[in-house]
C-alpha positions as CSV (number, residue, x, y, z in Angstrom):
1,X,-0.2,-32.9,-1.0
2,X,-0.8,-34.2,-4.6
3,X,1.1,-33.9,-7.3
4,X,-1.4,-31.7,-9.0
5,X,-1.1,-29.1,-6.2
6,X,2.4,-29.4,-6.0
7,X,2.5,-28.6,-9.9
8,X,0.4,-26.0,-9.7
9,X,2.2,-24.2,-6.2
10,X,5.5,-24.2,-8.5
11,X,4.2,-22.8,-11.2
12,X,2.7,-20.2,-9.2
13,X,5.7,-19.4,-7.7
14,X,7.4,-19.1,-11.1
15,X,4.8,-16.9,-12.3
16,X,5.6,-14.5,-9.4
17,X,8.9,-14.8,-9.8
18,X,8.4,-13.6,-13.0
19,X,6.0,-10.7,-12.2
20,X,8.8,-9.6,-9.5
21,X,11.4,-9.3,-11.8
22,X,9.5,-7.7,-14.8
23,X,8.1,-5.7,-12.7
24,X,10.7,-4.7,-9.8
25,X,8.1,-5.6,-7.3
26,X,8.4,-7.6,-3.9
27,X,7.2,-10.9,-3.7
28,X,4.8,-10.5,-0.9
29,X,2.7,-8.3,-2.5
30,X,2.0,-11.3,-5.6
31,X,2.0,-14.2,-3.1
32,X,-0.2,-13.5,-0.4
33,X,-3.2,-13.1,-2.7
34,X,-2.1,-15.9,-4.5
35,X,-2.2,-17.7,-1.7
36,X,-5.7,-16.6,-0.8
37,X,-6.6,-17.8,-4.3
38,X,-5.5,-21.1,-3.5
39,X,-7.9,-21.9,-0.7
40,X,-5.2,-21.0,2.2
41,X,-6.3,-19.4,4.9
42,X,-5.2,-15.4,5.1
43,X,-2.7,-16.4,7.8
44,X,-1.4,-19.4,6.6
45,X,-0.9,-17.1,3.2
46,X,1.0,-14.4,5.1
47,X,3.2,-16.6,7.4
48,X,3.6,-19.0,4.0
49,X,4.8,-16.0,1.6
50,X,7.6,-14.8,4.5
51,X,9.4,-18.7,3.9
52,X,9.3,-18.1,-0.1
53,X,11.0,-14.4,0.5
54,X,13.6,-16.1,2.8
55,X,14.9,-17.9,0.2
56,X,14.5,-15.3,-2.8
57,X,15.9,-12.5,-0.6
58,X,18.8,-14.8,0.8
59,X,20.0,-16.0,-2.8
60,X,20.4,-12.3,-3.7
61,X,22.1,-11.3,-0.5
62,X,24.4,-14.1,-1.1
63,X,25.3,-12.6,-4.3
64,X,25.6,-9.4,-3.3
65,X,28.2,-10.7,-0.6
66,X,30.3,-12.6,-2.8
67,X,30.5,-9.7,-5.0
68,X,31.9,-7.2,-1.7
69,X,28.8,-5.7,-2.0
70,X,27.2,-5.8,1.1
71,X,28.0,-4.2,4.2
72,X,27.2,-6.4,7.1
73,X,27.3,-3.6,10.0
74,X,24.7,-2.1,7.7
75,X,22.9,-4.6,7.6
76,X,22.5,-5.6,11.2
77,X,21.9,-1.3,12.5
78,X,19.1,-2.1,10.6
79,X,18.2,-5.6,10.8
80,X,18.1,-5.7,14.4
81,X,15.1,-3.6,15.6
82,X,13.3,-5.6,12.7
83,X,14.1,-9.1,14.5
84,X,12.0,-7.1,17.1
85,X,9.2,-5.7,15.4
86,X,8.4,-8.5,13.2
87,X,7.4,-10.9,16.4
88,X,5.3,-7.6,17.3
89,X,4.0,-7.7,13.7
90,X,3.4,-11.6,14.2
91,X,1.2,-11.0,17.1
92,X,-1.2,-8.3,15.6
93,X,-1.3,-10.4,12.6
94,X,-3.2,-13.5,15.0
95,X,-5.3,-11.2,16.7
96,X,-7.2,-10.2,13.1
97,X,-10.1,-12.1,12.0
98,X,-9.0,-13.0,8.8
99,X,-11.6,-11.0,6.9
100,X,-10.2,-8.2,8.8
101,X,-6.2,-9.3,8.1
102,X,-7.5,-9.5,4.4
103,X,-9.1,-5.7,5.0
104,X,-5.9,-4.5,5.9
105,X,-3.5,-6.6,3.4
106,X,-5.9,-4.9,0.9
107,X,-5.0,-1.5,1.9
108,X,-1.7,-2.3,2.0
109,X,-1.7,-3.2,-1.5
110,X,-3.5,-0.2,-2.3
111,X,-0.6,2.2,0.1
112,X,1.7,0.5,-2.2
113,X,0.4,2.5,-5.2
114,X,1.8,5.8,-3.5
115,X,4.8,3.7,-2.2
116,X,6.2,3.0,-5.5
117,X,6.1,6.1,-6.8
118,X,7.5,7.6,-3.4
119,X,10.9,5.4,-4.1
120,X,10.7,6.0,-7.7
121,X,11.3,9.3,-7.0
122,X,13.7,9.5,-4.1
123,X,15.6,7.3,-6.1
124,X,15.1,9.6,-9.0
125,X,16.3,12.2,-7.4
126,X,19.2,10.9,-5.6
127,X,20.7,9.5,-9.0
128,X,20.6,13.6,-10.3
129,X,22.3,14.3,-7.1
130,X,24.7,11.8,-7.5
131,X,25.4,13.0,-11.1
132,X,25.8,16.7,-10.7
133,X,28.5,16.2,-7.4
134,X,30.6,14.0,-9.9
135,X,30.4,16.2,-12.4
136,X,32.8,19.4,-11.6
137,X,32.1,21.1,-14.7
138,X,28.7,22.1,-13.6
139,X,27.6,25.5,-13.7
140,X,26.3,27.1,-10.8
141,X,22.5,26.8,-11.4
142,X,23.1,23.0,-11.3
143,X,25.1,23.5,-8.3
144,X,22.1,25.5,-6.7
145,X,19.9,22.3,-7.2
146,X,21.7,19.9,-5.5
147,X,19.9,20.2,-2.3
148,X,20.3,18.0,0.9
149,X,18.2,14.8,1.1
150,X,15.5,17.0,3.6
151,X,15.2,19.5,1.3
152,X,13.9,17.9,-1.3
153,X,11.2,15.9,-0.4
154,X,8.6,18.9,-1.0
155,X,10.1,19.8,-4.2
156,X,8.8,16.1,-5.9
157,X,6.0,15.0,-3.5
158,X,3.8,18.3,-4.0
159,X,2.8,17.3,-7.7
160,X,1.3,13.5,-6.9
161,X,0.2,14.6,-3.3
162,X,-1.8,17.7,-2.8
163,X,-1.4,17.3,1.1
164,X,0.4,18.8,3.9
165,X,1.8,15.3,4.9
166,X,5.3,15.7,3.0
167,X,5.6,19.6,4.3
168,X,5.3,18.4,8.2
169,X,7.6,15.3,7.3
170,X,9.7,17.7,6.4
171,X,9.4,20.0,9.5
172,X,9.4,16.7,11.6
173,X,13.4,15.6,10.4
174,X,15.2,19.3,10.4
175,X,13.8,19.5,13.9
176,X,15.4,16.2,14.9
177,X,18.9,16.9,12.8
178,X,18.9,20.5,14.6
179,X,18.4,19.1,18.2
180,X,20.7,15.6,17.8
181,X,23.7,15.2,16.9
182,X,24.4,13.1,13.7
183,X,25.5,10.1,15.2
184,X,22.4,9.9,17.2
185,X,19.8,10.7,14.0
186,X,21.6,7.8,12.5
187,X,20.9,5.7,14.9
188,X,17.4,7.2,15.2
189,X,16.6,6.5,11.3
190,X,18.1,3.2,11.2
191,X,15.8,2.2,14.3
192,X,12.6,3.2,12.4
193,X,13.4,2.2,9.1
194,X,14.4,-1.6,10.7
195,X,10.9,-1.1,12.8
196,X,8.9,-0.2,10.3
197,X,10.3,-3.3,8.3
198,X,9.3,-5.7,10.3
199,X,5.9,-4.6,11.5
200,X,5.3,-5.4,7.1
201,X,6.7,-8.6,7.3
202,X,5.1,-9.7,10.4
203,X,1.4,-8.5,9.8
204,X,2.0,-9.0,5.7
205,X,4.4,-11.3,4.9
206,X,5.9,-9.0,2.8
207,X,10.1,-7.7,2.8
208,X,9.2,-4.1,3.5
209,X,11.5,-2.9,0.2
210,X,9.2,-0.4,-0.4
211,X,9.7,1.1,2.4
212,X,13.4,0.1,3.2
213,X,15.1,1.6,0.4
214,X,13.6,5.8,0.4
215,X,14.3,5.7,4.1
216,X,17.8,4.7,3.6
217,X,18.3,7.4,1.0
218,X,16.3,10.3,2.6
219,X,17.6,9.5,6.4
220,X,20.8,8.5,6.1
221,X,21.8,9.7,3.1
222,X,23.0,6.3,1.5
223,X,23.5,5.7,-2.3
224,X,20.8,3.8,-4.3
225,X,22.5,1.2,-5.0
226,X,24.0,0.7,-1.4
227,X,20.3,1.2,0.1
228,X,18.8,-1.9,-2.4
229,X,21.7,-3.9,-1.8
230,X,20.9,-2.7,2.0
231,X,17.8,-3.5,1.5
232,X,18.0,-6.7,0.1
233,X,20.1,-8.2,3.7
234,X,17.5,-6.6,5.8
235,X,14.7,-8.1,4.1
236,X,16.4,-11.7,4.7
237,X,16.3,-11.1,8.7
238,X,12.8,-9.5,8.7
239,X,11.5,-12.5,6.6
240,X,13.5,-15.2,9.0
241,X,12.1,-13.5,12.3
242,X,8.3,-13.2,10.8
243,X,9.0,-17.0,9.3
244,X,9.8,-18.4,12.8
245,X,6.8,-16.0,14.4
246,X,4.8,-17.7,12.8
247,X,6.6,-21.4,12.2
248,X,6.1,-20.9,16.4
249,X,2.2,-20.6,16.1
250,X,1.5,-22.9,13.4
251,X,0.5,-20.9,10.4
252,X,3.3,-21.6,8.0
253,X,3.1,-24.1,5.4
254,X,6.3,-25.5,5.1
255,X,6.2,-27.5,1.5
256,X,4.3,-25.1,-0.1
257,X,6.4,-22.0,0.9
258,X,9.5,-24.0,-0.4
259,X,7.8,-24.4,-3.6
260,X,6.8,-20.7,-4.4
261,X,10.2,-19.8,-3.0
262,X,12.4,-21.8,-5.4
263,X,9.6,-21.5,-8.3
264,X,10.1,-17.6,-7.6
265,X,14.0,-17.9,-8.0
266,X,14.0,-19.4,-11.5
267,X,11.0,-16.8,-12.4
268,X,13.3,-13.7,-11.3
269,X,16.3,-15.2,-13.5
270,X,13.7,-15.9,-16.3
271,X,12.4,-12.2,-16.3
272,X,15.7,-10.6,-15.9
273,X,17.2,-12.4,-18.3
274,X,15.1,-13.0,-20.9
275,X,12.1,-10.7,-21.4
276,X,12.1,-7.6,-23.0
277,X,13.4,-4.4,-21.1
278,X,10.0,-2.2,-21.6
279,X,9.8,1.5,-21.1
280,X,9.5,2.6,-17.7
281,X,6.3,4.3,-18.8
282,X,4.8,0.9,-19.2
283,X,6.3,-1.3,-16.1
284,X,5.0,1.4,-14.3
285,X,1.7,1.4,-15.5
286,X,1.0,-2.5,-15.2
287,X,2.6,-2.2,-11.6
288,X,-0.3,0.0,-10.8
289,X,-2.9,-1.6,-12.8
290,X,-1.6,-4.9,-11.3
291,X,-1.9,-3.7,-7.5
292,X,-5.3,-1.9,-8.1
293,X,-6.1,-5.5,-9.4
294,X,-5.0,-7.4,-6.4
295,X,-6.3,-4.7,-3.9
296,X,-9.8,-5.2,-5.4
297,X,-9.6,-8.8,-5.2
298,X,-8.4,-9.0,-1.6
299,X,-11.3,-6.7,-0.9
300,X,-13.6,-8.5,-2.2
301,X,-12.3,-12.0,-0.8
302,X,-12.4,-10.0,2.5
303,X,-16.2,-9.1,2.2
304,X,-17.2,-12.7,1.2
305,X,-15.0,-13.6,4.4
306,X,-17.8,-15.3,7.1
C-alpha cells in the first residue's frame, strides 16, 4: 500500500470515528460503504469493517471493566450463541453476489432508520420507568403508568408504525412468559438477542447495537445503562467471531482494518470530547438524513454492480 492510501484509510477512519460519536451510531454502518467507496470489494468491506469494530468495541469494554462496570456472565449468556451465528452469518455473506450483499447492506441501512428510533424509545421509556420507581412520592396516576417492559411496547410503537407487527410481538412474549418459567425466558431472550447479533456482524460487518441494547431492556428487563455497557462486551465477541469467519476465507484486509480501527478511536474521543452537544432534535435528524444518504448510495453502487 502507498502512503497516499494509507493517509487517506486513516483519515477515513477518523472521520467515522467522528460521525459515531457525534452521532451515537455503530461503526459498521459508516465503514462498510466507505469501504465500497474506496474500490474494495463488498466482502472485503464487510469482513474489513468487523477488524476496525474489534478494536473500537474492545477499547470501550476495557474501560467499562476497569471501571466494575461490566458483568462478564452477562456478557458471555449473550456472547455465546453470537460466536455461533456469526460463522452462520459468515457463510451467507460468501454465498451473495456482491451486487446482491450490497442489495441487502442497503436495506439494512435503510431497517436501521426504524431501528433507531425503536431504541430511542425503549430507552426512553425505560429511563421514565426507572424515574418514577425511585421516586416514592409519586402519586398514583404515575404509579398506574409504570407498566411492565411487555406492556409497553404498543403504547410507543403505534404512533411511528401504523402496523400490526408491534401488537403480535406483543402477543408473541406474554404467551412465552405465561407458558415458561422465568429462568427459562431468560435464557430464551438472551439466546435470540446473542443470535440475532451475530447473524449482523457476520452478513454486515456491523456490532448489532441497534439491536442488542432494546432487546436487553424489553426481554430481560435490564437497565440502560447495563444493556449499552452489555452491549458494548457482546459486540467485541460478535466482531472477533465474524473477524476470524472471514480472516479464515480470505476477505479481510488486515492493514487497512487496523487503520480505520485506530483512526476511529481518536475520532470517538475527538467527538465526545470536543464538539458541541446538539439537541437531540438535530443528531437525530442528520442520523436519518445520513443513513437515507448511504442507503441510496449502496443502492446505487449495487445496480452499477456487473
Amino acid at each position: 500500500m502507498t502512503f497516499i492510501e494509507l493517509f487517506i484509510l486513516a483519515v477515513s477512519g477518523l472521520f467515522a470515528g467522528v460521525l459515531a460519536g457525534f452521532l451515537g451510531i455503530g461503526g459498521g454502518t459508516i465503514l462498510v460503504p466507505l469501504l465500497v467507496t474506496l474500490g474494495y470489494e463488498p466482502i472485503q468491506a464487510v469482513a474489513t469493517s468487523t477488524l476496525s469494530i474489534i478494536i473500537t468495541a474492545t477499547s470501550g469494554s476495557i474501560q467499562n471493566w476497569k471501571m466494575g462496570y461490566l458483568s462478564i456472565s452477562r456478557v458471555l449468556g449473550i456472547g455465546f450463541p453470537a460466536l455461533i451465528t456469526a460463522q452462520l452469518g459468515v457463510y451467507f455473506a460468501n454465498l451473495f453476489a456482491s451486487r446482491w450483499l450490497l442489495f441487502a447492506f442497503g436495506l439494512f441501512l435503510a431497517l436501521n432508520i426504524y431501528l433507531v428510533e425503536f431504541r430511542k424509545q425503549i430507552t426512553m421509556k425505560k429511563k421514565k420507568d426507572e424515574e418514577l420507581q425511585n421516586n416514592q412520592q409519586e402519586n398514583l396516576k404515575f404509579k398506574a403508568e409504570n407498566t411492565n417492559n411487555q406492556d409497553f411496547i404498543v403504547e410507543f410503537f403505534l404512533p411511528f408504525t401504523p402496523h400490526p407487527l408491534p401488537l403480535m410481538f406483543e402477543k408473541i412474549v406474554k404467551e412465552i412468559n405465561y407458558q415458561f418459567p422465568d429462568k427459562y425466558i431468560k435464557v430464551i431472550a438472551r439466546v435470540i438477542t446473542g443470535s440475532l447479533a451475530g447473524l449482523l456482524a457476520g452478513v454486515f460487518g456491523v456490532g448489532g447495537g441497534v439491536i442488542i441494547v432494546p432487546l436487553q431492556i424489553l426481554l430481560l428487563g435490564e437497565s440502560i445503562k447495563v444493556a449499552i455497557q452489555t452491549s458494548l462486551g457482546v459486540i467485541v465477541i460478535t466482531a472477533f467471531s465474524a473477524c476470524i469467519g472471514h480472516g479464515i476465507r480470505g476477505n479481510v484486509l488486515w492493514e487497512p482494518g487496523a487503520l480505520l480501527g485506530f483512526g476511529g478511536l481518536l475520532g470517538v474521543q475527538f467527538s465526545t470530547r470536543f464538539l458541541p452537544k446538539l439537541p437531540d432534535k438535530v443528531i437525530s435528524l442528520a442520523f436519518r438524513g445520513l443513513l437515507a444518504i448511504l442507503s441510496i448510495y449502496i443502492f446505487g453502487q449495487a445496480i452499477m454492480k456487473d
